[in-house]
Backbone as CSV, one residue per row, in Angstrom:
resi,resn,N_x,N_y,N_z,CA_x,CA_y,CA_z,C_x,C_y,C_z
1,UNK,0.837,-1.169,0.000,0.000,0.000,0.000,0.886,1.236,0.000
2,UNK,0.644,2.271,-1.137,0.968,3.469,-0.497,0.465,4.260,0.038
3,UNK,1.454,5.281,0.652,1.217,6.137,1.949,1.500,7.520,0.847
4,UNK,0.658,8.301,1.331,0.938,9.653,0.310,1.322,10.411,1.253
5,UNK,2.568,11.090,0.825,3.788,11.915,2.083,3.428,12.749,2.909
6,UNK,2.025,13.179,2.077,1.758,14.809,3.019,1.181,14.046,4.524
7,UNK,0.629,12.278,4.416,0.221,12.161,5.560,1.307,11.756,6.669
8,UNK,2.560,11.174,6.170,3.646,10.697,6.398,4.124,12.172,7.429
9,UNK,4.135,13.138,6.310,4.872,14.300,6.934,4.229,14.715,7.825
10,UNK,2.570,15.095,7.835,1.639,15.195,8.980,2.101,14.307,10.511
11,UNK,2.143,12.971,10.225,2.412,12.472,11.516,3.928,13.024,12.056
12,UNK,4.611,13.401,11.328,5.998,13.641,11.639,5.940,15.195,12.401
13,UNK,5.304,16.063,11.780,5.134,16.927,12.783,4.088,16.877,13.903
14,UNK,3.392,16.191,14.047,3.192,16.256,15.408,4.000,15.807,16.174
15,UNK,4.277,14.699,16.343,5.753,14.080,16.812,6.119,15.391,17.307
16,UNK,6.933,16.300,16.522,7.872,17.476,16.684,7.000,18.396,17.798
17,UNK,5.635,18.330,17.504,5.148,19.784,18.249,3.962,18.672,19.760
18,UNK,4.625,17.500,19.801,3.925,16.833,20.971,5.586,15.824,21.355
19,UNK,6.657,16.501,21.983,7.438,15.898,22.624,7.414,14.493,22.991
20,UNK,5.737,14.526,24.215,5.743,13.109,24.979,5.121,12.411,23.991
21,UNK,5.119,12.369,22.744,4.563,10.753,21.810,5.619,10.447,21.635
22,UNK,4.975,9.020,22.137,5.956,7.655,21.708,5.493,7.056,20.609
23,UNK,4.419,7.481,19.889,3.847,6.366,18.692,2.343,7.078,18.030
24,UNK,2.211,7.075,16.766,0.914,7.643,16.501,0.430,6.661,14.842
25,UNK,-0.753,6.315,15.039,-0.973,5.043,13.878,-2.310,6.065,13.433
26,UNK,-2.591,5.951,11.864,-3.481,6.639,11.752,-4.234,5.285,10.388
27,UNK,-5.025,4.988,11.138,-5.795,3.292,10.827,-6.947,3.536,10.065
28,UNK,-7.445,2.451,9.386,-8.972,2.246,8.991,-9.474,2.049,10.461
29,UNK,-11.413,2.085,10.005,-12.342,1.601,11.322,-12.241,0.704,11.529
30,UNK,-11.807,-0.087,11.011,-11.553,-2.340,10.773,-10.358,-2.483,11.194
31,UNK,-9.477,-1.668,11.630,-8.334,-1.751,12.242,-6.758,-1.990,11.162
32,UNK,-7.147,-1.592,9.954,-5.626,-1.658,8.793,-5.178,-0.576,9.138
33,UNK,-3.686,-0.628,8.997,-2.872,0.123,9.163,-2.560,1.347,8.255
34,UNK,-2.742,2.660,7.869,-3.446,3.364,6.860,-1.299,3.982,6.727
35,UNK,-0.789,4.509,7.854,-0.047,5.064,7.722,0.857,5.002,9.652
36,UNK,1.564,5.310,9.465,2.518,5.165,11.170,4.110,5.727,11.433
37,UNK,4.017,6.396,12.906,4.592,6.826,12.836,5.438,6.242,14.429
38,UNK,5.330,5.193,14.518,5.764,4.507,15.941,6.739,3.862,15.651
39,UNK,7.511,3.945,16.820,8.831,3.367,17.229,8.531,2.573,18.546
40,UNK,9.158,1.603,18.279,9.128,0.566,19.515,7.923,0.433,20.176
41,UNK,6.892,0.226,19.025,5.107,0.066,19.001,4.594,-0.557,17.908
42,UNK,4.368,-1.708,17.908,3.695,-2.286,16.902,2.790,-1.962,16.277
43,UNK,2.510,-1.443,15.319,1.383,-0.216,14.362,0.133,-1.224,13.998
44,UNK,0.450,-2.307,13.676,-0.785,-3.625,13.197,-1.428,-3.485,14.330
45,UNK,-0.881,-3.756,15.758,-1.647,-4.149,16.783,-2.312,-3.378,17.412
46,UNK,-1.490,-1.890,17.283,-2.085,-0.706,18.064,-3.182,-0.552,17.575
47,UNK,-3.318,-0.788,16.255,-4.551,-0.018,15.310,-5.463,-0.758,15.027
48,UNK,-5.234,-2.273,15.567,-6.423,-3.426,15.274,-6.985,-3.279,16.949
49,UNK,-6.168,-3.278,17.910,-7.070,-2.712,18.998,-7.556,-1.428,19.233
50,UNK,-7.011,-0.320,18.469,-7.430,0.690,18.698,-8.966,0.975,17.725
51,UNK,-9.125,-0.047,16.859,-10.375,-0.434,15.902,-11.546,-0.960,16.769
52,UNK,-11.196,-2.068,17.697,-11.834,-2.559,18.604,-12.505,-1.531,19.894
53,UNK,-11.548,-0.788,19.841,-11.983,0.183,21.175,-12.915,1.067,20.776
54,UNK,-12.694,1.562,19.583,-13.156,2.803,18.799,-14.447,1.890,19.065
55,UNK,-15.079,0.748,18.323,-16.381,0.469,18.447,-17.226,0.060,19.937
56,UNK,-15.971,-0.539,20.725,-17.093,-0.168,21.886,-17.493,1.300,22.608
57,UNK,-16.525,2.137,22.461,-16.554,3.549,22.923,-17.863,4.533,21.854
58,UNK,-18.038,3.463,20.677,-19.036,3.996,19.662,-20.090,3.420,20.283
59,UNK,-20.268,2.430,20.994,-21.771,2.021,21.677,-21.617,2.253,22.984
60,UNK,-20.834,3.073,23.477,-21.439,3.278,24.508,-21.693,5.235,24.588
61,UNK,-21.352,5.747,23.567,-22.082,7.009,23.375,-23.222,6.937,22.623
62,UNK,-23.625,5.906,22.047,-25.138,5.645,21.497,-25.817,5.228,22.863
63,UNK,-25.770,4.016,23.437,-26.449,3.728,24.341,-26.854,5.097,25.711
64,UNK,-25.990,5.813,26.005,-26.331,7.232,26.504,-26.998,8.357,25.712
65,UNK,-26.849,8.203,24.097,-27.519,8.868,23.490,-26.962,10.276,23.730
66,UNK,-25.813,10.165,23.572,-24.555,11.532,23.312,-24.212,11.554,22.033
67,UNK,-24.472,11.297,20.708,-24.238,11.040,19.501,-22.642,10.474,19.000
68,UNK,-22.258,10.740,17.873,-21.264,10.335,17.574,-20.100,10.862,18.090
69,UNK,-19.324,9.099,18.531,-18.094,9.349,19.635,-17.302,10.646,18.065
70,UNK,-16.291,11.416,19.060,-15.392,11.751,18.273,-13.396,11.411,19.055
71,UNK,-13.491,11.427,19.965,-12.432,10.836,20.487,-12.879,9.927,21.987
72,UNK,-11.288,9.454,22.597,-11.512,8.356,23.688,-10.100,8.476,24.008
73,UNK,-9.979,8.422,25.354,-8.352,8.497,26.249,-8.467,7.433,26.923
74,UNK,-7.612,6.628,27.466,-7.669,5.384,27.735,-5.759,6.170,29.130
75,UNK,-6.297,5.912,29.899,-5.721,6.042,30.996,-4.463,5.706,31.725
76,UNK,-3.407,5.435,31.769,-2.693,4.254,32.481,-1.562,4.256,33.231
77,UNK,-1.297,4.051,34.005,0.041,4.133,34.846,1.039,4.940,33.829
78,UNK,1.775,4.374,33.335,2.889,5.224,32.137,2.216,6.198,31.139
79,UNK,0.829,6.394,31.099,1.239,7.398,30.243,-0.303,7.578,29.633
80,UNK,-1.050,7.974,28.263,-1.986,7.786,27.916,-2.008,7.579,26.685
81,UNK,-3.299,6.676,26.347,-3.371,6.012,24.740,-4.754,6.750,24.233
82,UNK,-4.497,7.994,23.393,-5.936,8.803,22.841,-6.135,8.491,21.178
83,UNK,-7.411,8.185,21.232,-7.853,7.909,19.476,-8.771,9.317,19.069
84,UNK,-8.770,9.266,17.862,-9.765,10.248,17.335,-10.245,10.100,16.244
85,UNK,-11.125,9.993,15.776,-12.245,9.456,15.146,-11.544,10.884,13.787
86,UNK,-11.359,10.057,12.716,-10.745,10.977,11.453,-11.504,10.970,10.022
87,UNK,-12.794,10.760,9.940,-13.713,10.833,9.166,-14.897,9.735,9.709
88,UNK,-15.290,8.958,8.861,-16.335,8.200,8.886,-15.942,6.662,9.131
89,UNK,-14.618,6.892,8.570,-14.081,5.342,7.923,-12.286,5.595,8.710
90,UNK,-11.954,6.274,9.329,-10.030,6.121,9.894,-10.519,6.857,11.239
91,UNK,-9.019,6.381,12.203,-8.750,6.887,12.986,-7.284,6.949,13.646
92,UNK,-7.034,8.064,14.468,-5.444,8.341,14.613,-5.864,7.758,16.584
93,UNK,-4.121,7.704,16.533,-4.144,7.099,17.634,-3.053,7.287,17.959
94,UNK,-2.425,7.814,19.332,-1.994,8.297,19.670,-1.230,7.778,21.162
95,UNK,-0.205,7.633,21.146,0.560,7.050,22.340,1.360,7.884,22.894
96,UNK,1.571,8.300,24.441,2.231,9.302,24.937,2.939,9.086,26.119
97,UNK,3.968,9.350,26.786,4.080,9.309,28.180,3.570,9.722,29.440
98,UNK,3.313,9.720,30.524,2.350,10.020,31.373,2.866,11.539,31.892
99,UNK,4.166,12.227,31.516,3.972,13.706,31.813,3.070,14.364,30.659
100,UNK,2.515,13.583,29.716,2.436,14.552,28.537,0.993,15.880,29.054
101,UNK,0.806,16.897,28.743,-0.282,17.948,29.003,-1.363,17.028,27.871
102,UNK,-2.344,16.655,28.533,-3.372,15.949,28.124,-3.974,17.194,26.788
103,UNK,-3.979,18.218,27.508,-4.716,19.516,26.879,-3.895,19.674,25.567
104,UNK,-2.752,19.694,25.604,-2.187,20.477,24.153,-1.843,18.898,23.671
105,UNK,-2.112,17.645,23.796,-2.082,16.515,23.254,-3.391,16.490,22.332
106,UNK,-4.356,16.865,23.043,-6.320,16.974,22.817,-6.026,18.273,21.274
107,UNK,-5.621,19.341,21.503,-5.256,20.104,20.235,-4.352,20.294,19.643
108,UNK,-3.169,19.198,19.724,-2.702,19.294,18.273,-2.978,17.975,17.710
109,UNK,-3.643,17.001,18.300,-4.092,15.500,17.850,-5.313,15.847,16.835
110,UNK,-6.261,17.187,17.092,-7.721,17.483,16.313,-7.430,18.191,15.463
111,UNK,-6.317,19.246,15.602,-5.761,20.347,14.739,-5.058,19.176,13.479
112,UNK,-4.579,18.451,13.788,-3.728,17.169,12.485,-5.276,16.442,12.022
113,UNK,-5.837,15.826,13.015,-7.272,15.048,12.109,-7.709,15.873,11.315
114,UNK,-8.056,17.149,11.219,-8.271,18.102,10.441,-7.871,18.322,9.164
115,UNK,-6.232,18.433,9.479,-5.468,18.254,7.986,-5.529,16.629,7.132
116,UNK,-5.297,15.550,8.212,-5.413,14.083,7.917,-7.095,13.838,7.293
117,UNK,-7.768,14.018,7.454,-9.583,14.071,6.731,-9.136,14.621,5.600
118,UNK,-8.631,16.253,5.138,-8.467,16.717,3.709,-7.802,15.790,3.053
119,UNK,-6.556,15.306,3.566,-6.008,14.386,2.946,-6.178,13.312,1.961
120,UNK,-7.095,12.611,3.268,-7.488,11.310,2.828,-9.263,11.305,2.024
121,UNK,-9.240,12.829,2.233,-10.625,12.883,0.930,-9.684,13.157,0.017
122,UNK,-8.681,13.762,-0.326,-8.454,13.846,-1.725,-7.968,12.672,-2.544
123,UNK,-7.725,11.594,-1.618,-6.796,10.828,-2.038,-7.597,9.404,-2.221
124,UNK,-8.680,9.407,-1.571,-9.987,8.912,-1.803,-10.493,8.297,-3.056
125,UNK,-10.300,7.151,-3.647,-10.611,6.795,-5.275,-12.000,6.802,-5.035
126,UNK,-12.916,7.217,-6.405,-14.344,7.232,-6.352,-14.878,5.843,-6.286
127,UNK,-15.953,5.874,-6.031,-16.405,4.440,-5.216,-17.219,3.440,-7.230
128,UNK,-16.778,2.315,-7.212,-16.711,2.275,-8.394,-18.246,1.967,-8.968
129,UNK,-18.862,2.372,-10.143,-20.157,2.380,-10.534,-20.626,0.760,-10.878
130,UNK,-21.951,0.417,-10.001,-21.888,-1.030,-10.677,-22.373,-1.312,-11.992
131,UNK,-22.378,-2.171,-13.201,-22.248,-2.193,-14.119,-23.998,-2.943,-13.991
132,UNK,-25.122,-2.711,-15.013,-26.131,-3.330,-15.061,-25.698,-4.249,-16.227
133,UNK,-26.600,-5.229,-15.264,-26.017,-6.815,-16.154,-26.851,-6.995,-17.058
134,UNK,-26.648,-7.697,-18.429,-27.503,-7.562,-19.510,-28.275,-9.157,-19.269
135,UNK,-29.313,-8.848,-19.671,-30.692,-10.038,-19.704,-30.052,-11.060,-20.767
136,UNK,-29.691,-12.132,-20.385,-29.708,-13.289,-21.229,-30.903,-13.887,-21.641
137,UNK,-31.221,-14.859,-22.594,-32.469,-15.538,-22.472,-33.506,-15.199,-23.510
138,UNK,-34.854,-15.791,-23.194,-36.150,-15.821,-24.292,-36.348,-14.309,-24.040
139,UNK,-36.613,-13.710,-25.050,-37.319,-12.573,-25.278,-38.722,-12.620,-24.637
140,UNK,-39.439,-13.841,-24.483,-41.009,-13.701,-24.276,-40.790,-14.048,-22.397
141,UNK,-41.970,-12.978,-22.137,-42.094,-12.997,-20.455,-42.058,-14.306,-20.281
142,UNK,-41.795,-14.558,-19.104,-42.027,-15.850,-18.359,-43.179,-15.866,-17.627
143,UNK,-43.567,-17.481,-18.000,-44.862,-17.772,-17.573,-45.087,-17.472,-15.921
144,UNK,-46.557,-16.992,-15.856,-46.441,-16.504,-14.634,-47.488,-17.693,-13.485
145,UNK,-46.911,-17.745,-12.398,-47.225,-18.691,-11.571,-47.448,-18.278,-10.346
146,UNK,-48.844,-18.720,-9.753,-49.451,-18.810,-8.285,-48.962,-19.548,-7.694
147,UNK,-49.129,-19.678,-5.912,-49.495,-20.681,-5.069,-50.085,-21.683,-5.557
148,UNK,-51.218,-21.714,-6.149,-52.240,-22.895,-6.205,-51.723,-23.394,-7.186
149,UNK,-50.899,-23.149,-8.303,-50.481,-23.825,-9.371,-49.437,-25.034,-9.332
150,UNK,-48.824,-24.329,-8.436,-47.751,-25.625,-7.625,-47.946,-26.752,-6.599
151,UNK,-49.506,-27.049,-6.290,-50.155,-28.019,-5.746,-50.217,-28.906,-6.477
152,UNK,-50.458,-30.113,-5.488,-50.986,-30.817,-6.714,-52.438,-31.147,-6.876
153,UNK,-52.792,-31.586,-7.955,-54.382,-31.050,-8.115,-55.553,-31.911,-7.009
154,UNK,-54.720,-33.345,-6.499,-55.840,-34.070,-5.356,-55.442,-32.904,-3.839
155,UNK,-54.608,-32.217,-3.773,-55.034,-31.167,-2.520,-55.808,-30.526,-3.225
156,UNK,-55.561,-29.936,-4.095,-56.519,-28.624,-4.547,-58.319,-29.054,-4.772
157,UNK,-58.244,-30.153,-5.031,-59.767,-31.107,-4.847,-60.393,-31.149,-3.587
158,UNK,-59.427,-31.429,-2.675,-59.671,-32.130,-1.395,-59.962,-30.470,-0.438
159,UNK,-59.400,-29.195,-0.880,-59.999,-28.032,-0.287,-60.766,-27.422,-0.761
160,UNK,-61.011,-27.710,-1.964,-62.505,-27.016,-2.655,-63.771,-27.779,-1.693
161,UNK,-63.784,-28.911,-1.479,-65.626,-29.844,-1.070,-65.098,-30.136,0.106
């Protein structure tokens, strides 16, 4: 698969302007690996669980009836793991150390989904047209058939009297 640079370069500056990341994967919703920018973080795995999380964190802002999740921080002794929902269909994900300022992690992670969405609409192939399939066969309609025609005629006797 290719990776088109401007998203390559996108993850690279955040990196630069978010010190405490250790790792940032920017995935399909199904959890493929779209593009990555982690070191000593497995990008397949981050982003196939971070696929998994994304959908329970998606039912449980439906089930409260808060509408569509747009991000999720996930908590932890060393540090914090934040996703953000990057169109309809990707999401970035984000690995940090536990000094990192949660706050300027939260805006420059939305300020990049921002640029990462233009991106990946432009880069977006159109969705392909399906082709109508041509009618093989008799020109003359086909015979047309009931229920009762497919009996056989001692039921059809036996419910008339």
């Amino acid at each position: 698969m290719t990776v088109d640079p401007a998203v390559l370069t996108e993850l690279g500056n955040l990196r630069s302007r978010v010190p405490e990341l250790s790792g940032s994967v920017l995935a399909t919703a199904d959890g493929m690996v779209v593009a990555h920018d982690a070191h000593g973080i497995e990008p397949d795995s981050l982003a196939a669980l971070a696929a998994a999380h994304l959908a329970l964190a998606r039912r449980f802002a439906h089930a409260v009836n808060h509408g569509e999740l747009r991000e999720s921080v996930v908590e932890c002794d060393g540090g914090y793991i934040t996703s953000y929902t990057a169109g309809p269909n990707a999401l970035l994900t984000l690995v940090t150390s536990g000094n990192a300022n949660l706050a300027m992690v939260h805006l420059e992670a939305r300020r990049a989904v921002r640029r990462l969405v233009k991106i990946l609409v432009l880069q977006a192939p159109a969705p392909p047209r399906p082709e109508i399939p041509t009618q093989m066969g008799p020109s003359t309609p086909l015979a047309r058939r009931t229920p009762m025609a497919t009996l056989q005629s001692t039921f059809r006797g036996r419910q008339a009297g």
